[in-house]
C-alpha positions in Angstrom: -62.2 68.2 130.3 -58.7 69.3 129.4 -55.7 67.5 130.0 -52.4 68.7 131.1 -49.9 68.5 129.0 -46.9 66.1 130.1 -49.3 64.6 132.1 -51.1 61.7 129.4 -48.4 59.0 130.9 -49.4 58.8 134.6 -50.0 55.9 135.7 -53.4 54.7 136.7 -52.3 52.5 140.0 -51.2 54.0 143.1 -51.3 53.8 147.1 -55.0 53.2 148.2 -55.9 57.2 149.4 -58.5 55.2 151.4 -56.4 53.4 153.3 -56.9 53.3 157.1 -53.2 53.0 157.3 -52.6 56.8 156.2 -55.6 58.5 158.2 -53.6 60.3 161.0 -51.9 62.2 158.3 -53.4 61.2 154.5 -51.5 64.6 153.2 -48.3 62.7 152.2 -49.6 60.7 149.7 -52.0 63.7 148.5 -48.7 65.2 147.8 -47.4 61.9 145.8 -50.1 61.1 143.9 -50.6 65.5 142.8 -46.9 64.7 141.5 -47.4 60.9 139.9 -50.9 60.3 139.7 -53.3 62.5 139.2 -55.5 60.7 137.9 -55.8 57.0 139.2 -58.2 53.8 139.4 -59.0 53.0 143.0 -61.6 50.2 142.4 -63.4 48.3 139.7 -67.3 47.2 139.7 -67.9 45.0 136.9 -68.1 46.9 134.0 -67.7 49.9 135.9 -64.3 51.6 137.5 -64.0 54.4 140.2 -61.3 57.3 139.9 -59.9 59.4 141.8 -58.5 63.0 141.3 -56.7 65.2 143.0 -55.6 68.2 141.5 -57.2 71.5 142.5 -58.2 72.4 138.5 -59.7 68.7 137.9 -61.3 68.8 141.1 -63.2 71.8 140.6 -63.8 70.9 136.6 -65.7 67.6 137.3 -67.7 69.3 140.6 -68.5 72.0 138.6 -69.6 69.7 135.3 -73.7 69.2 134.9 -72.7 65.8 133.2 -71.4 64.7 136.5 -74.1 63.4 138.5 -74.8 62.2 142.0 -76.6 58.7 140.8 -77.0 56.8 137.6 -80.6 56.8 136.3 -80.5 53.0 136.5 -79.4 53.0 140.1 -80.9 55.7 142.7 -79.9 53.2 145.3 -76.4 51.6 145.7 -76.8 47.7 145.7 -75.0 47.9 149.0 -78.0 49.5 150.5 -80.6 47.7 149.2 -83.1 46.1 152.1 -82.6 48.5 154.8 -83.9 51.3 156.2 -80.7 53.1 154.3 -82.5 51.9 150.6 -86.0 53.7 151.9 -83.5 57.7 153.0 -80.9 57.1 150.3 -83.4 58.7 146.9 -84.9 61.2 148.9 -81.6 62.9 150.4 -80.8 66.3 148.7 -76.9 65.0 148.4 -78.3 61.9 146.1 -80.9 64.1 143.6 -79.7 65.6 140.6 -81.0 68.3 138.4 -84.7 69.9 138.4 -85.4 67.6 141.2 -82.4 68.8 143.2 -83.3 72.3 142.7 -86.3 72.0 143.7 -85.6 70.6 147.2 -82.6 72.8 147.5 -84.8 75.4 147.0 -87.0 74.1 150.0 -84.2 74.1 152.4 -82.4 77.0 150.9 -84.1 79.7 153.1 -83.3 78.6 156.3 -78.9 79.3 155.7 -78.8 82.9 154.1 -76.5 84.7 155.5 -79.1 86.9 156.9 -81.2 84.0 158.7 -77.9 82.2 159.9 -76.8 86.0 161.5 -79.9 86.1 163.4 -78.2 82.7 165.6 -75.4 84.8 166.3 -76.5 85.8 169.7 -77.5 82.3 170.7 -74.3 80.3 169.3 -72.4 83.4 171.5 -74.5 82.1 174.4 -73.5 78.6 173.7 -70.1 78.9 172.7 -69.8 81.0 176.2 -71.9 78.1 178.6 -69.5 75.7 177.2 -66.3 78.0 178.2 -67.9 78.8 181.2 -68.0 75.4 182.6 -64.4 74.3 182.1 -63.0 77.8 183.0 -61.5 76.6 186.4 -60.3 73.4 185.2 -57.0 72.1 184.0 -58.0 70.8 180.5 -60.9 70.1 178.3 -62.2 67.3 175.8 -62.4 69.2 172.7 -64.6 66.9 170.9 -67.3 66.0 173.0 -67.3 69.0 175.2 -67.2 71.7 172.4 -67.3 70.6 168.9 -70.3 68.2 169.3 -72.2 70.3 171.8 -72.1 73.7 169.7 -73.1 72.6 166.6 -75.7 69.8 167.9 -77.5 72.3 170.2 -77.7 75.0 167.4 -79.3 72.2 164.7 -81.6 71.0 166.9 -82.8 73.9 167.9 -83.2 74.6 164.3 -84.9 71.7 163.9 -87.4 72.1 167.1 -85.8 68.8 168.9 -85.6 68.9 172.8 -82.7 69.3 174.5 -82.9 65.9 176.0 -83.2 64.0 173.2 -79.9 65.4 171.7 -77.7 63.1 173.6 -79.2 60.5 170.9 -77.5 61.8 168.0 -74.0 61.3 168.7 -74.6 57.4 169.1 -76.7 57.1 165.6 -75.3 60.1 163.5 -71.3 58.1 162.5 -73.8 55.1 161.7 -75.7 56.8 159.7 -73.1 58.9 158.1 -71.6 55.4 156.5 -74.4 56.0 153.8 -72.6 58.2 152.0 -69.2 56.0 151.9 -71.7 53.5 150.6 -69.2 52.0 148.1 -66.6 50.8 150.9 -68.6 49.4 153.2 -68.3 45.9 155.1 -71.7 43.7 155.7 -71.1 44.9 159.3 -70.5 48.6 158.6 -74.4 48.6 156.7 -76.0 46.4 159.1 -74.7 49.3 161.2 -76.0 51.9 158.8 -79.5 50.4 158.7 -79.5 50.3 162.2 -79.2 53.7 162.4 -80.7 54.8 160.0 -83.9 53.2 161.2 -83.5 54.8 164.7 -83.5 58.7 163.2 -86.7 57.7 161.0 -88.4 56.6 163.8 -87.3 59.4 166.1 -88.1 62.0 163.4 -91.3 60.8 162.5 -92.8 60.8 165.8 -90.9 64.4 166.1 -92.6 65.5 162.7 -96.1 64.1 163.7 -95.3 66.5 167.0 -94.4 69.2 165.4 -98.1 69.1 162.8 -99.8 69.9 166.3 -98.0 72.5 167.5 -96.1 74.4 164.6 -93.6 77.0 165.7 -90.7 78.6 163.6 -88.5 75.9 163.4 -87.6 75.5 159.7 -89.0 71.9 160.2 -91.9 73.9 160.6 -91.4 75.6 157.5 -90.9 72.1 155.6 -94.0 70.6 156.9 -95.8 73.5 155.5 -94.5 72.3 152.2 -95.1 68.9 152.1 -98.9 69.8 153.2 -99.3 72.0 150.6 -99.6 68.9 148.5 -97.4 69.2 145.1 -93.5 70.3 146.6 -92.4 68.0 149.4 -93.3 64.2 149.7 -93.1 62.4 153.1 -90.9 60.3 152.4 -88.3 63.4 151.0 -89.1 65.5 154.2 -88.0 62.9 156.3 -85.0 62.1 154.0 -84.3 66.1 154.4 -84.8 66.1 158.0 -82.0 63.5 158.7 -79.8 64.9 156.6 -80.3 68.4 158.2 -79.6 66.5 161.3 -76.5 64.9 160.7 -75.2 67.7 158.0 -76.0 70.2 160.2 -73.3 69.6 162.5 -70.7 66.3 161.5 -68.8 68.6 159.2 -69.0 71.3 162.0 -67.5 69.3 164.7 -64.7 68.3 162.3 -63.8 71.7 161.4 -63.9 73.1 165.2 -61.7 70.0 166.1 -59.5 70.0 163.4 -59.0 73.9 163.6 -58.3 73.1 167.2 -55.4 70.9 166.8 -54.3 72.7 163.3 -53.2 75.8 165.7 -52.3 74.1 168.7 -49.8 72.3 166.4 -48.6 75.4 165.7 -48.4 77.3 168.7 -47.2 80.8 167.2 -50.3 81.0 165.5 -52.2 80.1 168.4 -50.6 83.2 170.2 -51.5 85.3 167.5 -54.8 84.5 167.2 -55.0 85.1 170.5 -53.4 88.7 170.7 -55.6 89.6 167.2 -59.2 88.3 167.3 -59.6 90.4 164.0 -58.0 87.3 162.5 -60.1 84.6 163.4 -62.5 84.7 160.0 -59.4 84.1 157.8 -57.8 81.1 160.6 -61.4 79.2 160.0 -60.9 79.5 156.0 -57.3 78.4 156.7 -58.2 75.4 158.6 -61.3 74.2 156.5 -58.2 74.4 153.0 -55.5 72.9 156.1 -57.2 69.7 157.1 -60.2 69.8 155.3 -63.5 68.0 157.3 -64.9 66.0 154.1 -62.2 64.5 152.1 -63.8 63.3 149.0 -66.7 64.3 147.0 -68.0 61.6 144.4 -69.6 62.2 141.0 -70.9 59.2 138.2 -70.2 60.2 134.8 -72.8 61.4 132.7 -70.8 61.3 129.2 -67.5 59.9 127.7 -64.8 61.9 129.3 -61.2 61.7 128.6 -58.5 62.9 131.5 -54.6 62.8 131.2 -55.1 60.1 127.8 -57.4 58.1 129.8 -61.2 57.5 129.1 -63.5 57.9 131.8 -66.8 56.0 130.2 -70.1 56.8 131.3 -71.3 55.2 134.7 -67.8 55.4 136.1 -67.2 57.1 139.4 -65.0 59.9 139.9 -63.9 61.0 143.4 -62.4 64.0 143.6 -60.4 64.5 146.6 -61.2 67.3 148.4 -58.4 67.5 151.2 -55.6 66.8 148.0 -56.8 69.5 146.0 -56.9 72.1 149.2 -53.3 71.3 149.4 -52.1 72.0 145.2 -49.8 74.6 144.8 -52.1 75.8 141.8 -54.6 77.1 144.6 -52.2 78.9 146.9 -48.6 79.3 147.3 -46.2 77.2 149.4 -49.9 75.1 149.8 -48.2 72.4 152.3 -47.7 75.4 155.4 -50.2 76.6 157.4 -50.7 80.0 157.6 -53.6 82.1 159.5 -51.9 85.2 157.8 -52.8 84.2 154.5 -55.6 86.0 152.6 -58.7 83.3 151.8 -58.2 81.4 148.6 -61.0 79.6 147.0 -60.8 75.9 148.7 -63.2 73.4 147.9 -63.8 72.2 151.7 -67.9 73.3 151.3 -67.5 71.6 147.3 -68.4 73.7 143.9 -70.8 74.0 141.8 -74.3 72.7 141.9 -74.1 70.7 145.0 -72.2 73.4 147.1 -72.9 72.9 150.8 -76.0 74.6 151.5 -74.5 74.7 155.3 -72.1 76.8 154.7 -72.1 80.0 156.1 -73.6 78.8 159.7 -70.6 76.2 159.7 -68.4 79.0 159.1 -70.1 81.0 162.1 -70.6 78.1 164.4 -66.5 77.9 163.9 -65.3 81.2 164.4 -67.1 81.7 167.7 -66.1 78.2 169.1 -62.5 78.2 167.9 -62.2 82.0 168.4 -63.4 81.6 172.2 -61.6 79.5 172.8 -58.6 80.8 171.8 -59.6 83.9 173.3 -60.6 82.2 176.3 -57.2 80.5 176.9 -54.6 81.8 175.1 -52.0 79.8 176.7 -53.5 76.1 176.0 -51.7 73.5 174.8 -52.3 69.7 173.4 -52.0 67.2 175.8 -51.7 64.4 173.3 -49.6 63.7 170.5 -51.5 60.5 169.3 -53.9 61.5 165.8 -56.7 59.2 166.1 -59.5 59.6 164.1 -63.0 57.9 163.1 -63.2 54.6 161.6 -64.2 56.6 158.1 -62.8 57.7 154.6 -64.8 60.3 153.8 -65.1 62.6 157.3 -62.1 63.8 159.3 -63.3 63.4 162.7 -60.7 63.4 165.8 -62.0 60.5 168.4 -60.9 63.0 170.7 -58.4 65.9 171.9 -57.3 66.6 175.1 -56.4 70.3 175.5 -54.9 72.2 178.6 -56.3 75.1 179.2 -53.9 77.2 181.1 -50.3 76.2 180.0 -47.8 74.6 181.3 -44.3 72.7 180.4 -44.2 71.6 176.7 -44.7 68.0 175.9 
């Protein structure tokens, strides 16, 4: 990996990025540590040391690098994890295989978010997106979070997935539990007991959903996995439950942050609200704007696979690297005058969905899900306006989830 010249000085100690001190707005010290430290040690493990980078070109070079894995060979499970229900999901998860193995059950899943198969949901998210829009159309304001960003992308998963609608209400209790398993390196005895927990609940559930499911097939892509495993030689049980969770919670954690974020991104600016409002044609390139803006998954971690060297400093194998996702949206080397936001601007190539091997599979239906509940709403109410100037957000490094956001839906005086 190259390194950039002027650059084999920086220091290697720097403000925590993790800190829960900097969550309402984390893009200041992004900004520092692009210009001092691009390259810094965030913790140590023994023998072992975890990085963080956060330029857009190193960012993309170790995502993008086959060396770079997701696990060590000696460890598929983190010792954090060990003797829970987490240790037993944790192997099996598509975001935790590497190579022929990941392929393999990428392959699986892969069918199921083409761009044709997602454009087939069109019509239904449309009927979502509207019920939701519907129901708060005479009233004054709206919680954003649980009243639109969790609903549309929940509904449209579980559908997917063949789940009832009234078991959904279950998933927004487990799912922020469960997601702590892939933060597994920060983690406080509580926080796993916690991720156990949950963990154990959505095995449970989905088991006694899958079991379901074996006596009445339909054409849910559940469906379609349960054909696989069956067939004997491509999908275990214990990685089609693994999958299924991960569907689950993937399928719309990352969407709700992205519908919320976008939310408040243009409500913060309120010109671009209008515009957005007056030219609907815009709406594709405001998602892509808001996913680079504030992006939903901050960090992305890799293990080194080989001796690397970055900016005079040796990376050994076994390290961790985490490159962060929502500094590297933000590098003046992807886009110009990268600190504005700007729906005008033509797509660049953020990182918000990852590179390279593990790119998110989920992509294009987050994309969709976003434009129709972001663009209705703007539609919808073109005069709306935040009702709260507080940024809270879940107790969590790695997603950029709003606890909530209280909008206005007609206008009124500003704040």
């Amino acid at each position: 990996m190259a390194e950039t010249a002027a650059q084999t000085d920086a220091p290697l100690t720097t403000p925590d990025p993790f800190d829960p001190g900097i969550r309402a707005n984390p893009y200041p010290t992004y900004a520092r540590m692009r210009r001092d430290t691009p390259l810094c040690c965030v913790a140590r493990d023994g023998e072992a040391s975890v990085w963080a980078v956060v330029r857009y070109a190193d960012c993309r070079a170790v995502l993008r690098d086959p060396s770079m894995g997701m696990t060590t060979p000696a460890t598929l499970v983190p010792e954090s994890l060990q003797g829970g229900a987490a240790a037993r999901v944790f192997p099996n998860m598509l975001t935790f295989t590497d190579g022929a193995r990941h392929a393999r059950l990428r392959g699986l899943v892969a069918k199921a978010f083409t761009p044709r198969t997602v454009g087939r949901l069109e019509t239904r998210i449309r009927e979502i997106v509207g019920d939701r829009l519907d129901a708060v159309e005479h009233r004054a304001e709206i919680e954003v979070m649980g009243e639109l960003a969790f609903v549309v992308p929940v509904f449209v998963i579980c559908e997917m997935l063949g789940i009832p609608v009234e078991d959904r209400a279950f998933f927004k209790s487990w799912t922020p539990d469960f997601s702590r398993i892939f933060e597994s390196e920060r983690l406080t005895p509580q926080q796993t007991a916690a991720c156990h927990q949950a963990t154990e609940a959505l095995a449970t559930y989905l088991e006694d959903h899958i079991e379901r499911r074996r006596s009445a097939p339909g054409e849910a892509i559940l469906d379609h996995l349960i054909a696989a495993e069956e067939s004997g030689d491509r999908l275990s049980h214990e990685e089609l439950l693994a999958i299924s969770i991960q569907l689950l919670n993937a399928g719309y954690e990352t969407t709700m942050s992205l519908i919320g974020n976008g939310v408040r991104a243009l409500l913060d600016h309120p010109a671009q609200w209008r515009v957005l409002s007056r030219d609907p044609s815009l709406v594709p390139q405001a998602v892509e704007e808001c996913l680079r803006w504030d992006t939903p998954v901050q960090y992305s971690g890799r293990v080194a696979g080989r001796r690397t060297e970055m900016y005079g400093t040796v990376i050994e194998p076994g390290d961790t690297i985490l490159t962060i996702l929502g500094a590297a949206n933000r590098d003046s080397e992807l886009c110009e005058d990268a600190e504005r936001f700007d729906i005008g601007r033509d797509p660049v190539d953020h990182l918000s969905f990852g590179f390279g091997a593990h790119f998110c599979l989920g992509a294009h239906l987050a994309r969709l899900e976003a434009r129709l509940a972001i663009g209705g709403l703007v539609q919808r109410f073109p005069d709306a306006r935040l009702l709260e100037e507080a940024r809270s957000y879940r107790d969590s490094a790695l997603f950029r989830v709003p606890d909530s956001l209280r909008v206005e839906l007609h206008g009124g005086p500003g704040l």
